[in-house]
N, C-alpha and C positions, 0 to 999 in steps of 0.2 A: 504494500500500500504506500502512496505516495502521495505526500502533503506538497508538495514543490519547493523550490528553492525556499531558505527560512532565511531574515535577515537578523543581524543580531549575534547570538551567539555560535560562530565558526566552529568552534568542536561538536554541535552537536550534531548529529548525522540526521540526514533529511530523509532514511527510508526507516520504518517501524522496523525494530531488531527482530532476528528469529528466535524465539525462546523454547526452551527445552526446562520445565522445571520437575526436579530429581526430590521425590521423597521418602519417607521412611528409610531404613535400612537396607544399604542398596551389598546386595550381593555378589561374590565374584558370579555365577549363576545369572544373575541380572544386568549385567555388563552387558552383554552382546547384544540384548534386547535393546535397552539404551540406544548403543549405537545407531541400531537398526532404527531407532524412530529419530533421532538426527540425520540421521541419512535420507528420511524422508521427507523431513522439512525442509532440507537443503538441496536435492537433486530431484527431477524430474522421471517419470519411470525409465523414462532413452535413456538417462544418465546426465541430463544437460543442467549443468549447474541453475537450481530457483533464485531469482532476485538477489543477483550478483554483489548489487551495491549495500544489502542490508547487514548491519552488525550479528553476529550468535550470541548470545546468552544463554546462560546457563544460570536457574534460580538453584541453591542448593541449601537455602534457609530453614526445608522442611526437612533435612536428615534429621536423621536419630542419635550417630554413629561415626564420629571421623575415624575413618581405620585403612588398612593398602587398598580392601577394594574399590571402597570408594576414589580412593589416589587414583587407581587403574583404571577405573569408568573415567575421570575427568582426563588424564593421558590420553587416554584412547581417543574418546571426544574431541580433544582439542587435535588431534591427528585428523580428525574426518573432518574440521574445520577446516583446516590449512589447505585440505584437499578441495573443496570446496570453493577454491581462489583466492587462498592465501588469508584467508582472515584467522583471527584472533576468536579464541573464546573468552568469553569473558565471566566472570563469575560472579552471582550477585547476590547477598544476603549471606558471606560467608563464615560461618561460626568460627571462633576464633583457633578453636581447636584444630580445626580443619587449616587453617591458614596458617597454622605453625608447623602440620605434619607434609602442606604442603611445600615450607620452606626446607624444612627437614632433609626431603626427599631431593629437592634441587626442580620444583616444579613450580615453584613462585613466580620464576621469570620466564613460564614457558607460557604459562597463561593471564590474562589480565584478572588480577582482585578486583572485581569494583568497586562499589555500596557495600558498605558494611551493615549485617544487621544486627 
């Protein structure tokens, strides 16, 4: 969806992001499924990248749980974004815990923190 050119504030992106939001207790088991519905929101059945210009998000406010799986779903994730055309996931409402296991691991700088919640 597109609002059009917006004047004012420059960093804010002019197309609604793509969101994916991750809750409860996310399992290594539930990983691929994930993917699999990012992959839907982002590609077309051909394969043709959807709404190229639009940011990814990712809400992750509703876990339960910071632990590796969850590390592995947002890896992976921000893997299907990149492919996607190079963009960035972004991550939003993240509990702090999660944002220190993310720094832990060395995946801090792979994905955008956003919004804290």
């Amino acid at each position: 969806m597109s609002f059009g050119r917006r004047t004012g504030l420059s960093d804010v992106e002019s197309k609604t992001p793509i969101v994916l939001v991750v809750t409860g207790r996310v399992t290594r088991a539930a990983v691929p499924g994930l993917c699999a519905e990012l992959e839907a929101l982002l590609f077309e059945p051909e394969g043709a990248v959807r709404d190229a210009a639009a940011g990814v998000d990712c809400d992750v406010g509703g876990v339960v749980q910071a632990d590796l799986a969850l590390v592995e779903a947002i890896a992976r994730l921000g893997l299907i974004a990149r492919r996607a055309g190079g963009r960035r996931l972004r991550l939003r409402n993240v509990p702090p815990d999660l944002e220190h296991l993310l720094d832990l691991v060395g995946l801090a700088d792979v994905v955008d923190l956003g919004e804290q919640g």
